[in-house]
C-alpha positions as CSV (number, residue, x, y, z in Angstrom):
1,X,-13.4,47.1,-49.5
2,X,-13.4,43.1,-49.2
3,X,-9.9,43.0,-48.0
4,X,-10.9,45.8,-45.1
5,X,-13.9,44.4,-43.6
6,X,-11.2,40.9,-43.6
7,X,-8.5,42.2,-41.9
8,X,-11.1,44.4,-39.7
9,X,-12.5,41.6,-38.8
10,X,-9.6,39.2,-38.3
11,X,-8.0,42.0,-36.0
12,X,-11.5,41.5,-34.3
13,X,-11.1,37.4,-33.8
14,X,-7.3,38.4,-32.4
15,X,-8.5,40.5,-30.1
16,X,-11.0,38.2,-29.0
17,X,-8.7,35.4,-28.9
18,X,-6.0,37.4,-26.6
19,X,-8.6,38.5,-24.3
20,X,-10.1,35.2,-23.7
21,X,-6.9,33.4,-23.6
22,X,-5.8,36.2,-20.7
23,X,-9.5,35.2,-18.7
24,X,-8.5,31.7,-18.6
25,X,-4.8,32.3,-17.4
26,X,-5.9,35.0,-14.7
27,X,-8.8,32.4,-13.6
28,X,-6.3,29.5,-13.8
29,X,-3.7,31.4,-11.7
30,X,-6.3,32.7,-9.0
31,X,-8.4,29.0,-8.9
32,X,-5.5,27.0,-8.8
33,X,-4.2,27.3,-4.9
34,X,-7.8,27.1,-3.2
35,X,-8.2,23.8,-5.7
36,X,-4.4,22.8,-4.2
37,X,-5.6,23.4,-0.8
38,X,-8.8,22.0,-1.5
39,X,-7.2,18.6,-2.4
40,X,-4.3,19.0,0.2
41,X,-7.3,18.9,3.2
42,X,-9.2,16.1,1.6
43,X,-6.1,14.1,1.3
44,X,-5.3,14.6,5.2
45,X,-8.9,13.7,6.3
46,X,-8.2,10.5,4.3
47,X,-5.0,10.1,6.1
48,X,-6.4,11.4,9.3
49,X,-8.9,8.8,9.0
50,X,-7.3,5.9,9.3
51,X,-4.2,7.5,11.6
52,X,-5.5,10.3,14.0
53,X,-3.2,12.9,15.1
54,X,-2.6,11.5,18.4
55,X,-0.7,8.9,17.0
56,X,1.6,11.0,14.8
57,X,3.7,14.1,14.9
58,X,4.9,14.6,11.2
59,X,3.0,16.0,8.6
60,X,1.9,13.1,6.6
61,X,1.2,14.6,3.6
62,X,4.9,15.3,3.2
63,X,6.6,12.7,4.8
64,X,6.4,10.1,2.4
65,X,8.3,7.1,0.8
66,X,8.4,6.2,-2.8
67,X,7.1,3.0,-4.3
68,X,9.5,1.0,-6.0
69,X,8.1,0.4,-9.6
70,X,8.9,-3.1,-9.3
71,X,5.6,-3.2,-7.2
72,X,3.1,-0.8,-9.2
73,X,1.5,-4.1,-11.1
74,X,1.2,-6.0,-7.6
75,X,0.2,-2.7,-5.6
76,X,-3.0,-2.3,-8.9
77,X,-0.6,1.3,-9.3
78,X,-0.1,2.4,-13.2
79,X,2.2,5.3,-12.3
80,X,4.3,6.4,-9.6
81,X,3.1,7.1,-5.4
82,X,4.7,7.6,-2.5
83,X,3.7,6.0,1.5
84,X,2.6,8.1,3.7
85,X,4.5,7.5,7.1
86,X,3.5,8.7,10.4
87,X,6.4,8.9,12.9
88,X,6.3,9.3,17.0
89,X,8.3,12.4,18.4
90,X,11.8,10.6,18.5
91,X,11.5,10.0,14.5
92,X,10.0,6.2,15.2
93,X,7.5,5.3,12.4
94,X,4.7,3.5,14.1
95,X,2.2,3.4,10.9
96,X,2.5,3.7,7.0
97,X,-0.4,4.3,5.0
98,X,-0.1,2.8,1.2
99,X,-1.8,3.5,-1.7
100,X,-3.3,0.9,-4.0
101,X,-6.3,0.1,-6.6
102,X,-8.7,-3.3,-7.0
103,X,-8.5,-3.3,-10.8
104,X,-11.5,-5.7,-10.3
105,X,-14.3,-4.6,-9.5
106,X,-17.8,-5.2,-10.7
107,X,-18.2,-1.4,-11.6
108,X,-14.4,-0.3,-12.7
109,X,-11.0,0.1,-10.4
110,X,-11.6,1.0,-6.8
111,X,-9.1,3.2,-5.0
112,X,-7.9,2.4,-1.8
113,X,-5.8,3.4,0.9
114,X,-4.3,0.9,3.8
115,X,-2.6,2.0,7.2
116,X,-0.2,-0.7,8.6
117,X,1.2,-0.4,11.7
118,X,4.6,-1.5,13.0
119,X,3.4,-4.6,14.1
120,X,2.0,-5.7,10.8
121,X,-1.5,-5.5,11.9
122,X,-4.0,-3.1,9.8
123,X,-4.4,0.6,11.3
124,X,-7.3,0.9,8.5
125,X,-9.0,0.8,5.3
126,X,-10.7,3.5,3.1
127,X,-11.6,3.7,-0.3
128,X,-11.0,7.1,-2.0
129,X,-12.6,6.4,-5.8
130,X,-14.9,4.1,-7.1
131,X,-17.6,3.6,-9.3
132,X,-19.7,0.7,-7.6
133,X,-23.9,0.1,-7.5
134,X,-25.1,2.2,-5.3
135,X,-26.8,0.3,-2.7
136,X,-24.8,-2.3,-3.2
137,X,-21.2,-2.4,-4.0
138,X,-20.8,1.5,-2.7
139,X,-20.9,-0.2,0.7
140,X,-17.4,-0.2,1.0
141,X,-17.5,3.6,1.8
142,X,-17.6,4.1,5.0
143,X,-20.2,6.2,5.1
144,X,-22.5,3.9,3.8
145,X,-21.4,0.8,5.9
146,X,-19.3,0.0,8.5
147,X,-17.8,-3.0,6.1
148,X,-14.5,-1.5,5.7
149,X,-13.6,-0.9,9.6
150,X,-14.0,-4.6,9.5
151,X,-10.5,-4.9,8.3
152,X,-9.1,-2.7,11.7
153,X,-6.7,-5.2,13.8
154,X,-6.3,-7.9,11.1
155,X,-3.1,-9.2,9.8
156,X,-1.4,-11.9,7.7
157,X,-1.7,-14.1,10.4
158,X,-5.1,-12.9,11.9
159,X,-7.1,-14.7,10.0
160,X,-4.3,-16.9,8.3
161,X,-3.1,-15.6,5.0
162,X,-5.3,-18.5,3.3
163,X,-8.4,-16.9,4.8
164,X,-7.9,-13.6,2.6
165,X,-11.6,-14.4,0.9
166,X,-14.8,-13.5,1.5
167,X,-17.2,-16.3,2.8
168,X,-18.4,-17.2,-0.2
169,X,-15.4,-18.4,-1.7
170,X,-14.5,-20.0,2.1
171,X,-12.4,-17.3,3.3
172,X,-12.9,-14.9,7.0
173,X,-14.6,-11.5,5.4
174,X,-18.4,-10.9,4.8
175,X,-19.6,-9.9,1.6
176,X,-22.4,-7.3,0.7
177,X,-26.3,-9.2,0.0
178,X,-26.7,-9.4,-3.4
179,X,-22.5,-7.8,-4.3
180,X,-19.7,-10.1,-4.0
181,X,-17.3,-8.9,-6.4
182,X,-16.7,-5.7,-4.8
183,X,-15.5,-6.7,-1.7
184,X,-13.9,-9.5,-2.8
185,X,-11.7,-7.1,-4.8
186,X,-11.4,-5.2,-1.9
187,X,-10.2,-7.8,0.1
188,X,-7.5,-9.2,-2.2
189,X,-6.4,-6.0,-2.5
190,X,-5.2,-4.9,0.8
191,X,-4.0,-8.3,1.1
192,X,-1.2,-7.8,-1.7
193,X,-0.8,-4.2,-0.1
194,X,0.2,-6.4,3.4
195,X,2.5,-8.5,1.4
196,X,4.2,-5.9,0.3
197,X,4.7,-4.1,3.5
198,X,5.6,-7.3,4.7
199,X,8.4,-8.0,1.9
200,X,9.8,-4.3,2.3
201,X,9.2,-3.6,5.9
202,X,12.7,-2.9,6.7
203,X,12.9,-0.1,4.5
204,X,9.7,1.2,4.9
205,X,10.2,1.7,8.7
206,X,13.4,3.0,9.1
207,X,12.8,5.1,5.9
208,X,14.6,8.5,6.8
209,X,12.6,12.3,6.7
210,X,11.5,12.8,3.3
211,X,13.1,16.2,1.5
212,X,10.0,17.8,1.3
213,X,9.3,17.6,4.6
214,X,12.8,18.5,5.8
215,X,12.9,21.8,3.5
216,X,9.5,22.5,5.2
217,X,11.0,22.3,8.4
218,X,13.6,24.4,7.3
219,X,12.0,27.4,6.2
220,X,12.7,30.4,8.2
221,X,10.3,31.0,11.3
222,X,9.0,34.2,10.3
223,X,6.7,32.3,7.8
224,X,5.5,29.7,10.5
225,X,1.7,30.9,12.2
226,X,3.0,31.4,15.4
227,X,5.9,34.1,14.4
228,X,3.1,35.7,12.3
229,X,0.8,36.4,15.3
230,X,3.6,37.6,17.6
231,X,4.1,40.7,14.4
232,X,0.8,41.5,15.1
């Protein structure tokens, strides 16, 4: 009698077990493209951002360039990520947007992402992550302050590299009342993420079509909007 009400019962648990472990692959399978798509629009505001679609005719997201590892440590980077270029209609790129992290700031890392433009000059700056004082080091967001648009225009030569610093420690950027270390990190951060640009800028700009976005480009026209809505 023992052993039935066991195995009655263990045939219960396996049961259980199957049916739950079916739930979470169903609800995994049916959540995970809205979450993709989800992530995929946030990412292009970001890009968007900093590099409006007037000044680009690729699809940023896909046209990208990798980052040689040899500059993760300088870049803040732990793993690999790609640049985001934005090229004219001939295939120029005018603007690259890179990815990098201040490893040091008061609160933790604080994600970032730079747009450099051909000329070297800075197309903008937006942090994506961070876990700064509110009211105080979250300024860097733009929605909180216009801080970070203060970096718009500026190159290594405008102010001169040496001038990378916040006031306080005799440099050309502001700091925050009362928060210094978060946009000093800030700072010092897109700096390194201009020298690099800087060191690679050959390759970077005459980096060719990325295969993603050439199989994109590729796929057959009866998938594309416009071919849909002449079918209907």
């Amino acid at each position: 009698m023992l052993k039935r009400s066991i195995g009655s019962n263990a045939a219960i648990l396996a049961l259980f077990a199957i049916a739950t472990a079916g739930t979470l692959a169903v609800t995994q399978i049916t959540t995970r493209e809205p979450i993709e798509r989800a992530i995929r629009e946030a990412s292009a505001k970001a890009l968007l951002e900093i590099i409006p679609l007037d000044r680009h005719s690729n699809d940023m997201l896909l046209d990208t360039y990798p980052i040689p590892r040899q500059y993760w440590a300088l870049l803040g980077l732990k793993q690999e990520a790609n640049i985001n270029l934005a090229r004219e209609e001939d295939g120029t790129i005018n603007a690259v947007i890179v990815p990098a992290v201040a490893p040091d700031g008061y609160s933790g890392p604080i994600r970032i992402l730079v747009g450099v433009n051909r000329d070297g000059t800075i197309a903008g700056v937006r942090v994506t992550n961070h876990a700064e004082t509110p009211g105080l080091g979250d300024k860097v967001e733009v929605k909180k302050s216009d801080w970070i648009l203060s970096f718009n225009g500026k190159s290594l030569k405008d102010p001169a590299r040496d001038q990378w610093k916040v006031q306080k420690d005799g440099g050309a950027f502001d700091q925050f009342t009362g928060a210094t270390i978060t946009p000093r990190a800030v700072v010092n951060q897109v700096r390194k993420v201009l020298d690099f640009v800087a060191e690679n800028r050959e390759k970077i700009f005459t980096a060719p079509v990325s295969k993603r976005a050439v199989e994109i480009q590729q796929q057959p026209e009866r998938n594309s909007p416009k071919a849909g809505s002449e079918n209907n």
